[in-house]
C-alpha positions in Angstrom: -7.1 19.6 12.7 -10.3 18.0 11.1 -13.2 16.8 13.1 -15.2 13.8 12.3 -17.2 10.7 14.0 -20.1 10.1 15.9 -19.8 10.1 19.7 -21.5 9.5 22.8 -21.2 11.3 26.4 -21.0 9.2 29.2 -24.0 8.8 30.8 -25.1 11.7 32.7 -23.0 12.5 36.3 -26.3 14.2 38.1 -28.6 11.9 36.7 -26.2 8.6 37.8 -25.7 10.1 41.5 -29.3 10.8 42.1 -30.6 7.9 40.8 -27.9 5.8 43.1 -29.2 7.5 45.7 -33.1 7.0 45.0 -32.6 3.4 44.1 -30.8 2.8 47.7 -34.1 3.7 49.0 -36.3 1.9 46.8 -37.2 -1.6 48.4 -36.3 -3.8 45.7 -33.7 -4.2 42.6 -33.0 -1.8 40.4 -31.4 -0.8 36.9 -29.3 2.3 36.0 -28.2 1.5 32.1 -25.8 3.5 30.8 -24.7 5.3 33.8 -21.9 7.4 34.7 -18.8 4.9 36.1 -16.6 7.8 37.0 -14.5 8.2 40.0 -17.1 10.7 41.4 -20.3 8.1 40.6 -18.2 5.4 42.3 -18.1 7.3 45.6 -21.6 7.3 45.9 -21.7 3.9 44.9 -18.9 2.7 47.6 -20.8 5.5 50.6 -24.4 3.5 49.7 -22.6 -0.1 49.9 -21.7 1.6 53.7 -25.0 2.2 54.4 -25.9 -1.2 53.9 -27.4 -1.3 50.0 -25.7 -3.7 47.6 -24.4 -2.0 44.1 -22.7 -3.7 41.8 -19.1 -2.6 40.8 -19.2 0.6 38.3 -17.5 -0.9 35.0 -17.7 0.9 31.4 -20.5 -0.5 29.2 -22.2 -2.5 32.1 -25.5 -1.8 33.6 -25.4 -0.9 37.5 -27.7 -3.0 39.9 -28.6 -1.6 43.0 -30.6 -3.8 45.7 -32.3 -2.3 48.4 -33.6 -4.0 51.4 -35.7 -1.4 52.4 -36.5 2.5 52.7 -34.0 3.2 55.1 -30.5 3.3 55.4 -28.6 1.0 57.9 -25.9 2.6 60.8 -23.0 2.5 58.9 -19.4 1.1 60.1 -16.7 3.5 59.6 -16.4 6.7 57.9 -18.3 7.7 54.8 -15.5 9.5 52.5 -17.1 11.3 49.5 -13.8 11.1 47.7 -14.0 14.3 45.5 -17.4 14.9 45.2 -19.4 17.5 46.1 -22.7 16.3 44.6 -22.3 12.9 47.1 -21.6 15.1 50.1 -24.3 17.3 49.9 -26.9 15.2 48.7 -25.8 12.5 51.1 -26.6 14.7 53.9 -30.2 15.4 52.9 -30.8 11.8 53.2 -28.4 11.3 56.4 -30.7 14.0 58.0 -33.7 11.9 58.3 -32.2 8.9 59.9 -31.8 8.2 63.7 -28.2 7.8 63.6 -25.4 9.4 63.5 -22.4 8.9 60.7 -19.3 10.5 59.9 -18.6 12.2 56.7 -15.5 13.0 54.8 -13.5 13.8 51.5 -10.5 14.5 49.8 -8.2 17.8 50.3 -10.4 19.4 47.8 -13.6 18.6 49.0 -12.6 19.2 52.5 -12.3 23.1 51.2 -15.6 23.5 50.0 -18.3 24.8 52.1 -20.7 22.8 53.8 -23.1 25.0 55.9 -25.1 26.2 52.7 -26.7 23.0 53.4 -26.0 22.0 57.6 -27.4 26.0 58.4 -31.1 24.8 56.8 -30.6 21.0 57.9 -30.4 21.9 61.5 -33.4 24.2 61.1 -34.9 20.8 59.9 -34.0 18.9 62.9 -30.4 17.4 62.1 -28.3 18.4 64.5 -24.3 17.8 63.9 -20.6 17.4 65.9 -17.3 18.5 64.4 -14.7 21.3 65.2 -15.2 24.9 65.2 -18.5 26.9 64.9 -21.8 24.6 64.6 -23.5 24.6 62.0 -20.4 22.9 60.3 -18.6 24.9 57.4 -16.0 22.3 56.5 -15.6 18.5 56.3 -14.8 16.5 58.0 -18.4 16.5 60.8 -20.7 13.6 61.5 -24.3 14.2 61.5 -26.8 12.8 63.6 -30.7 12.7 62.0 -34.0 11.9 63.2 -37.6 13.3 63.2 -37.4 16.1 60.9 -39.9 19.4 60.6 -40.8 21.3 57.7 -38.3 24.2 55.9 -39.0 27.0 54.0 -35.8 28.6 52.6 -34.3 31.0 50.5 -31.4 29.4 49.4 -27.3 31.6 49.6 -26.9 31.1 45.6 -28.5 29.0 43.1 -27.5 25.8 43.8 -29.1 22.4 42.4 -26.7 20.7 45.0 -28.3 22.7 48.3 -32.1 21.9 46.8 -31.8 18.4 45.9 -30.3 18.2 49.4 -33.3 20.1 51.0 -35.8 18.0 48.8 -34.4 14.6 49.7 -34.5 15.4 53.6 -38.0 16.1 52.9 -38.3 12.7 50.8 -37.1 10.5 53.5 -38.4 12.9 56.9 -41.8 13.3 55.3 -42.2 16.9 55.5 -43.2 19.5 53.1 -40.3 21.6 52.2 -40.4 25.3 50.2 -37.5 27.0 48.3 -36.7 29.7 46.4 -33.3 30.3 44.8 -32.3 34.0 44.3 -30.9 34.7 40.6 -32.2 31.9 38.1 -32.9 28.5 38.3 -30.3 25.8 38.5 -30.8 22.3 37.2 -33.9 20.7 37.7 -33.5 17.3 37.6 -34.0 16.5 41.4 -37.7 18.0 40.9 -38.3 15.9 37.8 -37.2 12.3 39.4 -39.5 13.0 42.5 -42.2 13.9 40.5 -41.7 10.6 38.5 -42.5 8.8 41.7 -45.8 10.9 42.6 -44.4 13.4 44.8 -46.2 17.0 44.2 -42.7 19.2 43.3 -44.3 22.7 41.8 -42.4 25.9 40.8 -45.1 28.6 41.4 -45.2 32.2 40.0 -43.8 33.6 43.2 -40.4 31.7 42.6 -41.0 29.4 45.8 -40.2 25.5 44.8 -42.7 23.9 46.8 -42.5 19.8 47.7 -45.1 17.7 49.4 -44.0 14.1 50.2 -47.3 12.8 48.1 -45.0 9.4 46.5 -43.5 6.5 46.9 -40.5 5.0 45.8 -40.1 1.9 43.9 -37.4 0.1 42.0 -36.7 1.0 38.6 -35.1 0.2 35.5 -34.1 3.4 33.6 -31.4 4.5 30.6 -29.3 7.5 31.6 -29.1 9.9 28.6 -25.0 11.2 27.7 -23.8 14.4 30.0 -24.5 17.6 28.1 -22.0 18.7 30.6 -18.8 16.0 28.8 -20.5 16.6 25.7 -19.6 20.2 26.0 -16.1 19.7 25.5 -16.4 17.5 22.6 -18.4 20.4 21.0 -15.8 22.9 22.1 -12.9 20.5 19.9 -15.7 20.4 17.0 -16.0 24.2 17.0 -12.0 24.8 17.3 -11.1 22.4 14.4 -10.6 23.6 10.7 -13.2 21.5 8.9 -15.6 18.5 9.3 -18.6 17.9 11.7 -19.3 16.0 14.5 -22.1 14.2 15.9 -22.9 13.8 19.5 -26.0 11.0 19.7 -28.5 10.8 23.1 -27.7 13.5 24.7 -29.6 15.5 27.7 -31.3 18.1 26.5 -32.4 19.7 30.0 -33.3 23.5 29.5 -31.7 23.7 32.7 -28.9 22.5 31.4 -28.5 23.9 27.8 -27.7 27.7 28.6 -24.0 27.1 27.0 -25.6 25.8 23.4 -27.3 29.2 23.7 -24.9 31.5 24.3 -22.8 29.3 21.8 -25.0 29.8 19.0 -25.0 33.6 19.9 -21.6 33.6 19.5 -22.0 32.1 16.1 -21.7 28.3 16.6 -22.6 26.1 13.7 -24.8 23.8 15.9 -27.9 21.7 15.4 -30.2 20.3 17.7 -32.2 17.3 16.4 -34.7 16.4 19.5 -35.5 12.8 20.4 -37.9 10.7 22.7 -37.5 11.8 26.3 -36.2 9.7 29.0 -37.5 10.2 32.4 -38.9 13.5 32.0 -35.5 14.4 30.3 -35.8 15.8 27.0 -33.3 14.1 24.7 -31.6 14.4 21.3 -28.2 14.8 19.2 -26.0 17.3 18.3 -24.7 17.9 15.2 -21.7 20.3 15.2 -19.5 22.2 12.5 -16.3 24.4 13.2 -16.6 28.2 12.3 -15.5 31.7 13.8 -16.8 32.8 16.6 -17.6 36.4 18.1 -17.4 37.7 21.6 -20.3 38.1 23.5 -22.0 39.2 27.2 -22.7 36.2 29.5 -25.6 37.4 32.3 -25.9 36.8 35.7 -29.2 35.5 34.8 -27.5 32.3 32.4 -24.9 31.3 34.8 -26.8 29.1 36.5 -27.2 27.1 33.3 -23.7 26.7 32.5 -21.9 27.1 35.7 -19.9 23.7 34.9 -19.2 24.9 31.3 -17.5 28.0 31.8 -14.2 26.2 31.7 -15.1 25.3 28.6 -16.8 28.9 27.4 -14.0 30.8 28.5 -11.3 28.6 26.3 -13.6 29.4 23.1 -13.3 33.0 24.2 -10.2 33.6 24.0 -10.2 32.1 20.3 -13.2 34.4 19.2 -12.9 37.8 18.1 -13.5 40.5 20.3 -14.3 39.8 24.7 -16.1 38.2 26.0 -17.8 39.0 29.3 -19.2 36.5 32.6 -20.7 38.3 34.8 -21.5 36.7 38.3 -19.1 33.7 37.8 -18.0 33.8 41.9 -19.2 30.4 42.3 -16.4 29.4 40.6 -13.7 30.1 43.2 -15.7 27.1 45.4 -15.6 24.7 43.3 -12.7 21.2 42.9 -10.5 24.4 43.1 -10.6 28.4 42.8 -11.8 27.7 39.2 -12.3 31.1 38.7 -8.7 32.2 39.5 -7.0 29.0 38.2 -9.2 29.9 35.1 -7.9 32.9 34.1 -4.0 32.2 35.1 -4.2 29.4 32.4 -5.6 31.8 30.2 -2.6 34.2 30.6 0.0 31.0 31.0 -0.9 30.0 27.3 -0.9 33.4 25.8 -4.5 34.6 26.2 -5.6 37.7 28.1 -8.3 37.2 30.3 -8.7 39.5 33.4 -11.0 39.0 37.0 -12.4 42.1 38.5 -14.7 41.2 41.6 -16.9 38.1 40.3 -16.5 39.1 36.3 -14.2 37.6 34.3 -13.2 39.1 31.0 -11.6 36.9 28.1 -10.3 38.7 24.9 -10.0 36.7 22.0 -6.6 35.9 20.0 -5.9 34.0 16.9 -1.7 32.7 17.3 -1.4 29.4 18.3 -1.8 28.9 22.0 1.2 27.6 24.4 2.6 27.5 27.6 2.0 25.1 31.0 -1.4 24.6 32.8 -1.6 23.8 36.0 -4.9 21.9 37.0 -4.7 21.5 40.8 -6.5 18.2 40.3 -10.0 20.1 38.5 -11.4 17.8 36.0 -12.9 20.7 33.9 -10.0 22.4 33.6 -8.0 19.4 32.7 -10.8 18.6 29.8 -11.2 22.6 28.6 -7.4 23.0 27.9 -6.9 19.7 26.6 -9.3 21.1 23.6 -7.5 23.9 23.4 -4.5 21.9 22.7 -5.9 20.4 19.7 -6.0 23.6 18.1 -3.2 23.6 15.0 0.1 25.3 16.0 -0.6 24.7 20.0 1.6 23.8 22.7 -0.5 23.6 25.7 0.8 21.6 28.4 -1.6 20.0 30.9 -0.4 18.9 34.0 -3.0 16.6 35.1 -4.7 14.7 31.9 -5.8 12.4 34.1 -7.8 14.0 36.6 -10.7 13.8 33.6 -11.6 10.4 35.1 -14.0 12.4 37.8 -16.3 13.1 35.7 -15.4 11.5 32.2 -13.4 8.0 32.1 -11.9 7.7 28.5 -11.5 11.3 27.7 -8.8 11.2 26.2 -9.1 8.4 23.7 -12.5 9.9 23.0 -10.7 13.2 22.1 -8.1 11.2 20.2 -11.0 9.1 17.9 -12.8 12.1 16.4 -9.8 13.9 15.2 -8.1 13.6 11.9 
């Protein structure tokens, strides 16, 4: 299968949620061009319409409007359901935690799984105080949280998480407190840190590791382009790389360095990829990508690099097991809290289509193979999953079956098409 085209990602999925989020506190109109219109963006778009701010429907290739009538959130009516989102959950309750009333939050099966008191435990230090079933702090959705007058937090955060510190940072946006962090093994995406500091809040890393915020800014409406999602845009590189000849280009993407760590360990593993760098947006470094298929070797992926490329492992691990030799992930038990145990569903789709690939404790090992892959995958609704073997089966010879094509929409709306249109 040849490889050919220029593409673009859909606008960034981090980027799109925070910025909803900022503009619904932002007294005024604002602009997101280009942002994400996934399921997951649109349940932070339909949660902020419940809280009282006015966002226009999420269509492909339309701009989003947000009006805000003020910096604070109105009571809202009825339960705020987060879909399958994580990143509207968490972040959600940052903000939640600094208003004096209380509101109800829910999700999907999937969401209801994952755990929650990574980020109630360090909210109710902060003042937020919360009602559900079972042991308090809450662990699970569904809970309703109740905020108010909120103090200052210093924290060392369970894991590396960008989803517990943008929470943390926003309570101490909208309560007005200082807020200190430190996250234990690498820092996870930064983007959080860069939007506040857009608006003149003091967010500093200093040399002890602590992420310190003081609630120095303002917000005020904007009007902003979101650059494409190096996180899609990974498994258009991953079909570019599998293919047999050709090149592919992937325009205005987000170059984050907190984001990037899979280009690197890509290119270690031999990748034919070039990185052409653009004119930042936001404080985001952008550019294109310019990628060539070739053979790949095996290689050692460090605890230290997993919070870089925690959402492309899916992808990462399909390449493995067409390199030569294994490859290693050390630290990857993040994974099993994810839309689903990605870690275990991981590896049994490995095996189903032909690969090995083994899980010992929180490493997983892939050896590489060069027959045609084949055999059933089985998704359990996980959007990365669904997009990694997809690629796969675009490999000559395969026969991979995907159960759940569709549950690509979270995160990229059109994946399939856009697979389809740079193939030959």
């Amino acid at each position: 299968m040849l490889i050919q085209g220029t593409v673009t990602a859909p606008g960034d999925k981090s980027l799109t949620h925070r910025l909803l989020l900022l503009a619904g506190l932002a007294s005024g109109r604002s602009r997101i061009r280009r942002g994400l219109t996934s399921l997951d963006a649109r349940s932070t778009a339909r949660v902020l319409r419940q809280l009282g701010v006015d966002v226009t429907p999420l269509r492909l290739h339309h701009d989003i409007l947000v009006n805000s009538r003020g910096n604070r959130f109105r009571r809202p009516r009825g339960t705020l359901h987060c879909g399958n989102s994580g990143t509207t959950a968490r972040l959600l309750l940052g903000l939640l935690a600094g208003h004096s009333f209380e509101a109800a939050l829910t999700g999907d099966n999937s969401l209801r799984r994952r755990p929650m008191r990574r980020v109630t435990e360090p909210l109710s230090r902060m003042g937020a105080r919360f009602e559900g079933r079972g042991q308090m702090p809450p662990e699970r959705l569904p809970f309703a949280v109740r905020g108010g007058t909120l103090q200052s937090l210093e924290w060392l955060l369970p894991v590396s998480s960008a989803q517990i510190k943008s929470c943390l940072l926003l309570a101490g946006l909208v309560g007005e407190v200082s807020v200190a962090l430190r996250e234990p093994n690498g820092l996870s995406r930064d983007h959080t840190e860069r939007l506040l500091g857009a608006f003149g809040y003091t967010v500093a890393l200093g040399s002890d590791g602590w992420l310190r915020f003081r609630p120095t800014g303002q917000l005020g409406p904007f009007d902003l382009e979101v650059p494409g999602d190096i996180s899609s845009g990974a498994f258009l590189v991953g079909a570019a790389l599998l293919a047999t000849g050709g090149a592919l280009a992937i325009t205005g993407v987000g170059l984050n360095p907190t984001r990037t760590g899979f280009l690197n360990v890509l290119q270690r593993m031999g990748a034919g990829i070039t990185i052409h760098p653009g004119e930042p947006r936001m404080g985001e470094p952008v550019g294109d990508l310019v990628v060539r298929p070739g053979s790949l070797t095996g290689t050692t992926v460090t605890a230290a690099e997993i919070p870089s490329l925690i959402d492309e492992i899916p992808m990462l691990a399909v390449l493995a097991s067409r390199a030569s030799g294994t490859t290693t992930f050390h630290d990857v038990g993040e994974l099993r809290v994810k839309e689903s145990d990605r870690l275990g569903l991981l590896a049994e789709n490995l095996r189903a289509v032909g690969a090995t690939a083994v899980v010992e404790g929180n490493t997983l090992m892939v050896q590489g193979r060069r027959t045609p892959p084949g055999g059933p995958v089985r998704t359990a609704g996980d959007h990365r999953l669904a997009m990694a073997f997809g690629v796969l089966a675009t490999v000559d010879g395969a026969r991979v079956e995907v159960d759940d094509p569709g549950c690509a929409e979270v995160s990229f709306p059109g994946f399939g098409p856009t697979l389809r249109s740079i193939l030959r």
